[in-house]
PDB file of N, CA, C and O in Angstrom, chain B, residues numbered from 101:
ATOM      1  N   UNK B 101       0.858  -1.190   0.000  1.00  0.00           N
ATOM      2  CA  UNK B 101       0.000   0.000   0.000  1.00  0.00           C
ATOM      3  C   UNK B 101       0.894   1.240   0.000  1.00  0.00           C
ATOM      4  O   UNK B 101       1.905   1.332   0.696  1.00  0.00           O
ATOM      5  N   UNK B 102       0.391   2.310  -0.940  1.00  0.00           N
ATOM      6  CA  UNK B 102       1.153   3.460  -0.966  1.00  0.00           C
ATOM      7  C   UNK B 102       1.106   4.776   0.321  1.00  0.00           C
ATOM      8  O   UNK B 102       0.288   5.096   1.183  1.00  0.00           O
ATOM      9  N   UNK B 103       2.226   5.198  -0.039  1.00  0.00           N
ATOM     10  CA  UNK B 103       2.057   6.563   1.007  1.00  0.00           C
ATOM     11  C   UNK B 103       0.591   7.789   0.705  1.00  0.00           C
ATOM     12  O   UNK B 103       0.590   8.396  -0.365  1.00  0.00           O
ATOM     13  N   UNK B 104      -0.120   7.943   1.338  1.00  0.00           N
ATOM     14  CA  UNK B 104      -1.131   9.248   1.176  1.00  0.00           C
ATOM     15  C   UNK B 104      -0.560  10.392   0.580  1.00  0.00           C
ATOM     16  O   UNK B 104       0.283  11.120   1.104  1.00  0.00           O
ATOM     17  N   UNK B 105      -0.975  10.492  -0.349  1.00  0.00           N
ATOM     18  CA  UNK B 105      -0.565  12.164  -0.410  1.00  0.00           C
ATOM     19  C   UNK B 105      -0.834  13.042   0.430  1.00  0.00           C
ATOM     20  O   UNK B 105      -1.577  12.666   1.337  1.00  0.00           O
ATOM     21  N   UNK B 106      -0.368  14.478   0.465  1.00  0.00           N
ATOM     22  CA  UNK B 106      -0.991  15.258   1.500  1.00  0.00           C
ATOM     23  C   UNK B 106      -2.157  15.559   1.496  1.00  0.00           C
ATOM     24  O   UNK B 106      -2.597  15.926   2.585  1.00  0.00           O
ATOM     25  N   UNK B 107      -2.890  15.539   0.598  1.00  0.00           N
ATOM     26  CA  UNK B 107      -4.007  16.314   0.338  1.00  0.00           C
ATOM     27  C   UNK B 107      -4.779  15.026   0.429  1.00  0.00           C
ATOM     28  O   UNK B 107      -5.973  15.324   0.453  1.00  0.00           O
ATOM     29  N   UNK B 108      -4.582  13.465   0.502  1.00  0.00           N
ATOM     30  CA  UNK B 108      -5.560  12.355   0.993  1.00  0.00           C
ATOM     31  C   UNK B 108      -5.218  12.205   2.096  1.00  0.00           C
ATOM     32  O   UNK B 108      -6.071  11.618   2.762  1.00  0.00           O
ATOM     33  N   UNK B 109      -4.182  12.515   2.718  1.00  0.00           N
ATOM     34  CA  UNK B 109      -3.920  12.485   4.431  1.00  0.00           C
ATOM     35  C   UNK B 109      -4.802  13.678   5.164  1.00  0.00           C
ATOM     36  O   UNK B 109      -5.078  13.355   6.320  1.00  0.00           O
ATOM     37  N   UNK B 110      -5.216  14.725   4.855  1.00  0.00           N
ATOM     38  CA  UNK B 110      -5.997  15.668   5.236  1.00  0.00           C
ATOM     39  C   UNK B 110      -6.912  15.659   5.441  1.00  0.00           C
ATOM     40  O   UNK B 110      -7.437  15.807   6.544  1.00  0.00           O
ATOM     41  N   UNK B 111      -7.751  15.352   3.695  1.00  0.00           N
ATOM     42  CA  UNK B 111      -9.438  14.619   3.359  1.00  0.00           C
ATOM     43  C   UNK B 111      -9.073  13.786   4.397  1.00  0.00           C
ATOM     44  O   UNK B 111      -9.067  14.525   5.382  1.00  0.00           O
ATOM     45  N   UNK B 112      -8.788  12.757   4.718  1.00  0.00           N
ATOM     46  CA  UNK B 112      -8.970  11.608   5.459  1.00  0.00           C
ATOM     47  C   UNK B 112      -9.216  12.416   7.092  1.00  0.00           C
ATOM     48  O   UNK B 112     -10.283  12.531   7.695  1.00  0.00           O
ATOM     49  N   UNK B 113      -8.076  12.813   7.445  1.00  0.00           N
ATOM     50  CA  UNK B 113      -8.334  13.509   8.633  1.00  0.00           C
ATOM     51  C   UNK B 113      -9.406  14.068   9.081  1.00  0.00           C
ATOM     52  O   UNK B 113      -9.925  13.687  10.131  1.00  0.00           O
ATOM     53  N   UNK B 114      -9.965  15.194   8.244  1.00  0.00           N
ATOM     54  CA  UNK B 114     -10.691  16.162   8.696  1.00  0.00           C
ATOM     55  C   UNK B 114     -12.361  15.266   8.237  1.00  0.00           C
ATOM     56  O   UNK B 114     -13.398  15.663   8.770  1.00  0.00           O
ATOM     57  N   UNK B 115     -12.382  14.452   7.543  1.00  0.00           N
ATOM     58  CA  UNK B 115     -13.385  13.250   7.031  1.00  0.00           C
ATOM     59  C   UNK B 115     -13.708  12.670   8.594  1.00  0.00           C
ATOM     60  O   UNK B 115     -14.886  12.511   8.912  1.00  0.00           O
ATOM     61  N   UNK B 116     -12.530  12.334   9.643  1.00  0.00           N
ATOM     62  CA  UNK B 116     -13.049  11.672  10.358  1.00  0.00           C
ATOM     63  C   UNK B 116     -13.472  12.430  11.475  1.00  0.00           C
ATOM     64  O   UNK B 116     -13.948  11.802  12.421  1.00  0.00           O
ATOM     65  N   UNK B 117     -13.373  13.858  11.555  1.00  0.00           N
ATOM     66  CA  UNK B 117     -13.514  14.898  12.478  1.00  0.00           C
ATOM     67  C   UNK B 117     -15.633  15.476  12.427  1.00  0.00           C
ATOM     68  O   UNK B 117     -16.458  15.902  13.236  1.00  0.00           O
ATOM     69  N   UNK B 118     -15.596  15.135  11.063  1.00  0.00           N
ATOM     70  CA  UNK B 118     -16.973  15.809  10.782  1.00  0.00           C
ATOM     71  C   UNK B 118     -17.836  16.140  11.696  1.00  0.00           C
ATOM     72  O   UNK B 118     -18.173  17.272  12.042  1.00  0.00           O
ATOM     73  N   UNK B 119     -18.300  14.807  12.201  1.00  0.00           N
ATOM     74  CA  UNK B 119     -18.859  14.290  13.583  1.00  0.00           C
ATOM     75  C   UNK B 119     -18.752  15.543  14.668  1.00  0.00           C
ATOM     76  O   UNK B 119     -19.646  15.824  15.466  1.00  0.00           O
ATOM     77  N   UNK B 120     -17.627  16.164  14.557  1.00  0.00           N
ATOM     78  CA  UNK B 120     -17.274  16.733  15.997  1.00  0.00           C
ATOM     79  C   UNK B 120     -17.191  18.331  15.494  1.00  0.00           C
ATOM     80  O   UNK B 120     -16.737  19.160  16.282  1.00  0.00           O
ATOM     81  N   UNK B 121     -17.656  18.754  14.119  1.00  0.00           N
ATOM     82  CA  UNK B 121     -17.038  19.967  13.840  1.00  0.00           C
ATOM     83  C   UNK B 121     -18.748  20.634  13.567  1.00  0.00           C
ATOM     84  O   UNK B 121     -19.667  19.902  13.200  1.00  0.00           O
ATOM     85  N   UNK B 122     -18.906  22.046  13.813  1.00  0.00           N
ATOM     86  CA  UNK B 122     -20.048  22.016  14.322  1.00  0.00           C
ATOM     87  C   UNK B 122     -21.158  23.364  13.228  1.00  0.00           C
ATOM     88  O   UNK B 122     -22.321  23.765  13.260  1.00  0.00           O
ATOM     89  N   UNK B 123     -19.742  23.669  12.263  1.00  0.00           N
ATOM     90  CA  UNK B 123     -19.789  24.894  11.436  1.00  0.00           C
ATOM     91  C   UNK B 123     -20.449  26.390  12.213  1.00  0.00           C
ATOM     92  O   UNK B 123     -21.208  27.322  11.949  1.00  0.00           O
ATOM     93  N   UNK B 124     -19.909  26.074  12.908  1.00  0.00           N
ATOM     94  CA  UNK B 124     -20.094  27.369  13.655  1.00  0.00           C
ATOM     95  C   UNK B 124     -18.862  27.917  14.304  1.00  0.00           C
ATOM     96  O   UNK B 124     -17.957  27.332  14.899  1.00  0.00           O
ATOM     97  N   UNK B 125     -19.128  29.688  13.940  1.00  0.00           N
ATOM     98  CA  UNK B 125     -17.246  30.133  14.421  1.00  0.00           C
ATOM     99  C   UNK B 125     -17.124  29.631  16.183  1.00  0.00           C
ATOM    100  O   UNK B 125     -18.120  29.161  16.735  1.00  0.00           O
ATOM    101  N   UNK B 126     -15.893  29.788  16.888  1.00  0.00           N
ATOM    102  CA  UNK B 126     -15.953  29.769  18.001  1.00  0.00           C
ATOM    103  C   UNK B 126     -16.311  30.763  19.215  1.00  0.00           C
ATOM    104  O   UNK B 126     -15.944  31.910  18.958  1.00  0.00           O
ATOM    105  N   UNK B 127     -16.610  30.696  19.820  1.00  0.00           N
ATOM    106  CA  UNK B 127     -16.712  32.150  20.632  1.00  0.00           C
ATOM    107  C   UNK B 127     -15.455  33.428  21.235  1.00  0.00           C
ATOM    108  O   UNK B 127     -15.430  34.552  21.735  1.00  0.00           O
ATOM    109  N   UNK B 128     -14.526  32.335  20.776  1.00  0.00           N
ATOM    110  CA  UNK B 128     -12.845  33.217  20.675  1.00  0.00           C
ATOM    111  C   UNK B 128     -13.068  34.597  19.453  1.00  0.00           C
ATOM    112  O   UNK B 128     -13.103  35.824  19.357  1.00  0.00           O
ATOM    113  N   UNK B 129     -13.173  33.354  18.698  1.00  0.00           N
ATOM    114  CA  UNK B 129     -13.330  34.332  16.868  1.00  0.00           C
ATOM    115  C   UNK B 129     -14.347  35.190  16.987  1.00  0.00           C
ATOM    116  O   UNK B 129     -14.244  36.297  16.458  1.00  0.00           O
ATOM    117  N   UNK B 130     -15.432  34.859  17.654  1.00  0.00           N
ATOM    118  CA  UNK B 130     -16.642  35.862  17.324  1.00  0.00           C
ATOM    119  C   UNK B 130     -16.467  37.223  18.512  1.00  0.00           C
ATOM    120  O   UNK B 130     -17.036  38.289  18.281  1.00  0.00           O
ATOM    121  N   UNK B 131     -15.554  37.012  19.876  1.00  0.00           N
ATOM    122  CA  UNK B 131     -15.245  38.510  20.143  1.00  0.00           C
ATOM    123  C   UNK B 131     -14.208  38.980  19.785  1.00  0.00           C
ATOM    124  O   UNK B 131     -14.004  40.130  20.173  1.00  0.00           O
ATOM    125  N   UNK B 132     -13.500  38.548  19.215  1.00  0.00           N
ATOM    126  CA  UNK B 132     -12.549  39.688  18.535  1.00  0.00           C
ATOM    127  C   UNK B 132     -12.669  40.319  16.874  1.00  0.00           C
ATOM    128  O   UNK B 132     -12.299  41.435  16.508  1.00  0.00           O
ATOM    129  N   UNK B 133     -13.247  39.330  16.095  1.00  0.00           N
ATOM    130  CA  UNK B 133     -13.842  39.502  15.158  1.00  0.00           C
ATOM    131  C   UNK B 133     -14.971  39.537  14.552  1.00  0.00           C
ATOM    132  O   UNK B 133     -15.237  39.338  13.366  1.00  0.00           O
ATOM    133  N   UNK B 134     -15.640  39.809  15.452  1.00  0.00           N
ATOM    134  CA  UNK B 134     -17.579  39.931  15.185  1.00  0.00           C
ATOM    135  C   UNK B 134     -17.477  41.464  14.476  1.00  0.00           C
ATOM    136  O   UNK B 134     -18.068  41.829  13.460  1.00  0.00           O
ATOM    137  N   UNK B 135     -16.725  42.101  15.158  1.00  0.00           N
ATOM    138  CA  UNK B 135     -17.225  43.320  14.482  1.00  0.00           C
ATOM    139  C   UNK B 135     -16.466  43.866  13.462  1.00  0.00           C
ATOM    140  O   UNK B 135     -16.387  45.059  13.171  1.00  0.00           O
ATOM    141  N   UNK B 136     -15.887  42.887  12.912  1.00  0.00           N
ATOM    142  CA  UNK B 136     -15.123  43.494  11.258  1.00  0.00           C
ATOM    143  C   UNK B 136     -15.731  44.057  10.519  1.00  0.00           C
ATOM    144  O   UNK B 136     -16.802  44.406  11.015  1.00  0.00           O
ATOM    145  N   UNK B 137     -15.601  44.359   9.494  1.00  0.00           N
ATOM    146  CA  UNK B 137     -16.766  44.467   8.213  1.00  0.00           C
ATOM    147  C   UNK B 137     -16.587  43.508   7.532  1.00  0.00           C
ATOM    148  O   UNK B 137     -15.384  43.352   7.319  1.00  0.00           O
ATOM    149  N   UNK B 138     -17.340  42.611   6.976  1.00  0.00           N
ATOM    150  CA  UNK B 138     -17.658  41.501   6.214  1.00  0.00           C
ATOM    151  C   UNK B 138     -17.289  42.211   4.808  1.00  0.00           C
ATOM    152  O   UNK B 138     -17.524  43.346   4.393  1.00  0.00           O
ATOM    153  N   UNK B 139     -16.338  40.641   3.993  1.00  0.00           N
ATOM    154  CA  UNK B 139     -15.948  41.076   2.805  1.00  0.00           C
ATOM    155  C   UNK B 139     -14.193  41.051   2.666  1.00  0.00           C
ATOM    156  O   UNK B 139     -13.371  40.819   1.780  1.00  0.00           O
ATOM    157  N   UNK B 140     -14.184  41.469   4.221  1.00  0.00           N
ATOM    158  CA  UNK B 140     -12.245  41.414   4.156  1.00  0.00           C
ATOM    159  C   UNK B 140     -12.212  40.276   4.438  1.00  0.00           C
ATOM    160  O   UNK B 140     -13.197  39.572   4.663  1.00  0.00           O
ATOM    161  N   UNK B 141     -10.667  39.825   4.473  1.00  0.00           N
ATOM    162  CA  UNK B 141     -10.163  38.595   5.046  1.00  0.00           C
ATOM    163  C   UNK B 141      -9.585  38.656   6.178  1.00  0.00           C
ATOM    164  O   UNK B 141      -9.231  39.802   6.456  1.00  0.00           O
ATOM    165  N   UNK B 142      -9.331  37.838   6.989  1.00  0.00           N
ATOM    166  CA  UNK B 142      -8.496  37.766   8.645  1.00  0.00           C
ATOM    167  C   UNK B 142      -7.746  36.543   8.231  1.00  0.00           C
ATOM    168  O   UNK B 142      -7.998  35.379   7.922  1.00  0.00           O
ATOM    169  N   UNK B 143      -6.534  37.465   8.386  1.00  0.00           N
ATOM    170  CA  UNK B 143      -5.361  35.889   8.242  1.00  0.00           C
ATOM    171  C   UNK B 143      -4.929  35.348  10.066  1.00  0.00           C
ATOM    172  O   UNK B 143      -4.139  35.996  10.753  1.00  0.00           O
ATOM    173  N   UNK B 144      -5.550  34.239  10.498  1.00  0.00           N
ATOM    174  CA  UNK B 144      -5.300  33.775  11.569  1.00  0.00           C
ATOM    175  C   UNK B 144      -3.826  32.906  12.020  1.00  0.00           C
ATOM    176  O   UNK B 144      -4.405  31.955  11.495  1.00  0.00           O
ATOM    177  N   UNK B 145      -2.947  32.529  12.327  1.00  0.00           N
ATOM    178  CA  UNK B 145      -2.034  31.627  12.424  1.00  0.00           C
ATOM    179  C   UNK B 145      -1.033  31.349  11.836  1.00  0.00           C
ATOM    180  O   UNK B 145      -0.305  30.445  12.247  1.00  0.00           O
ATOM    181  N   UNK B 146      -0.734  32.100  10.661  1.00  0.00           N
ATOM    182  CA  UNK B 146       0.140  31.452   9.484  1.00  0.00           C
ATOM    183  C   UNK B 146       1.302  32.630   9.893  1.00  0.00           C
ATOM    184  O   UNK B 146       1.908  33.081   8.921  1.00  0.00           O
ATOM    185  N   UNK B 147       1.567  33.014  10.831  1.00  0.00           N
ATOM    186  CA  UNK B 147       2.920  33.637  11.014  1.00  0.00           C
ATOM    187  C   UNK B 147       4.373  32.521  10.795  1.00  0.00           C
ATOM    188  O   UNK B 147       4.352  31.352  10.409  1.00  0.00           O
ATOM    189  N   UNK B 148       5.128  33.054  11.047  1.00  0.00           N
ATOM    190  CA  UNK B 148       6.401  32.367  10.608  1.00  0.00           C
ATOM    191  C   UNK B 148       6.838  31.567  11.832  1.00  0.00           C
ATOM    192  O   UNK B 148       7.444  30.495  11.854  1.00  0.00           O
ATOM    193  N   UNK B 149       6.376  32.357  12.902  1.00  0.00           N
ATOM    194  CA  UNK B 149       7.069  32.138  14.629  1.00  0.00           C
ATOM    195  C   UNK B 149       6.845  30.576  15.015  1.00  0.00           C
ATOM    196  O   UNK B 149       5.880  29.928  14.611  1.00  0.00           O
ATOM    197  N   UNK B 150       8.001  29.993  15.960  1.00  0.00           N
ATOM    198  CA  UNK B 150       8.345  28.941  16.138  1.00  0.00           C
ATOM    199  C   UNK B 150       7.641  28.909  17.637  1.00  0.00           C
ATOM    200  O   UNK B 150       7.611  27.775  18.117  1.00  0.00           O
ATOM    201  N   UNK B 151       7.228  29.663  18.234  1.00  0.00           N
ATOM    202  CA  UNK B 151       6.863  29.117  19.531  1.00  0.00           C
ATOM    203  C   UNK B 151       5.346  29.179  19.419  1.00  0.00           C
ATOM    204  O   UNK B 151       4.642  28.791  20.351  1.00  0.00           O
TER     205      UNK B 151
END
């Protein structure tokens, strides 16, 4: 059997999460960003930083 690609290691992952994911933002996200204006983007996490 072959190695997953990344992108079938992911699907697979987040496939088995469904169950638990609830499509609704969290209540973290919704007070700091409830009051944006809709339309922009919020880049969350993707900094460079190691800690």
């Amino acid at each position: 059997m072959s190695k997953p690609t990344s992108e079938e290691f992911w699907d697979n992952h987040y496939r088995k999460l469904t169950s638990e994911l609830s499509g609704r933002p969290s209540a973290i996200l919704v007070q700091y960003a409830g009051d944006l204006t809709p339309g922009r983007s919020l880049d969350l996490g993707s900094s460079g930083a190691t800690t």
